[in-house]
C-alpha angles and dihedrals in degrees: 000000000000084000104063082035086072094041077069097043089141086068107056089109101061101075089236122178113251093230090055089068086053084065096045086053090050085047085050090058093043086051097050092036093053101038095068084066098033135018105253098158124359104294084238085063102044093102124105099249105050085043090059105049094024102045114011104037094045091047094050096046079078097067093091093063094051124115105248092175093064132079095224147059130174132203110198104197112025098175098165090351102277115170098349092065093038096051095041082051090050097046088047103062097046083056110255123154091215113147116214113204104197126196124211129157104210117084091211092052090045090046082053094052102049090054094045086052095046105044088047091039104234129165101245144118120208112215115201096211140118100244102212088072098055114094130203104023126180125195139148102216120023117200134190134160124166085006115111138328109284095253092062091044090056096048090048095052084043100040096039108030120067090179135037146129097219154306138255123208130176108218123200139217085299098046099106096052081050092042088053098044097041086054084075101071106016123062114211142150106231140180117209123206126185110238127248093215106047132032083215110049133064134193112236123197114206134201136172098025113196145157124250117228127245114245 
């Protein structure tokens, strides 16, 4: 077990259970398994290592701005399950009864997820649904990483959700300059935090969306 501990070794602050890095490891072989039939993350990245640090711990580092007081989470992009199955894994094991819905158009990708859910027991349910057609949604944490410009992003949780506590992005090397220029027209209260896993990206953690009138 101190092994795969050190394999880990970005999220030693956490205060992670040590039975939740068993299941990323499971999550690691699903991953590996599946990709040699679809593409669940690029083939060049499909090694243990770069999974680890590049998927799984930046998608983990976000745990600490979720909603533990609601009953619902969403995802709304799952892709391979980052950081939809990650969190739901991590919930999981310190005992929370959160649900995730996770959207993600690919059936392939949706087939993936429910396995993935059920063989590792988490409490999800995969939609197969493009999620800027759904209307009234309610939700307590809303997640996305690799998903849509932030703009988008904004105009989809203002526009979908009627209901919600707040929302969790993962910006990259040019996040500040988009920060910066999506602050013109959109009006939020926001909380940055540097990344473990990258000098150049930051998490941000976003409450209050909402759009700024035109003079």
């Amino acid at each position: 077990m101190e092994e795969i501990l050190n394999k880990y070794s970005l999220l030693k602050y956490q205060n992670v259970p040590r039975e939740t890095f068993l299941d990323f490891e499971s999550f690691i072989d699903m991953i590996i398994k599946k990709n040699d039939e679809i593409n669940i993350i690029s083939k060049e990245n499909a090694k243990n290592h770069i999974i680890r640090e590049r998927h799984i711990s930046d998608s983990a580092q976000i745990i600490d701005f979720i909603d533990l007081n609601s009953n619902l989470m969403t995802d709304i992009g799952s892709g391979g399950g980052m950081p939809g199955i990650i969190i739901s894994i991590m919930i999981k094991n310190i005992k929370k009864t959160l649900k995730m819905n996770m959207y993600e158009k690919s059936h392939h990708k949706s087939v993936f997820l429910r396995r993935v859910s059920r063989d590792l027991k988490l409490n999800t349910e995969i939609i197969q649904e493009n999620i800027f057609e759904e209307e009234n949604l309610e939700t307590g944490t809303i997640m996305a990483r690799a998903f849509k410009p932030l703009p988008i992003v904004l105009d989809l949780v203002h526009e979908k959700f009627k209901n919600y506590k707040n929302l969790i992005l993962f910006m990259g090397k040019n996040g500040e300059k988009i920060l910066e220029e999506t602050l013109v027209k959109w009006d939020f209260d926001f909380e940055k935090r540097k990344s473990i896993t990258s000098e150049d990206s930051f998490l941000l953690n976003i409450k209050n969306i909402k759009k700024k009138t035109k003079n």
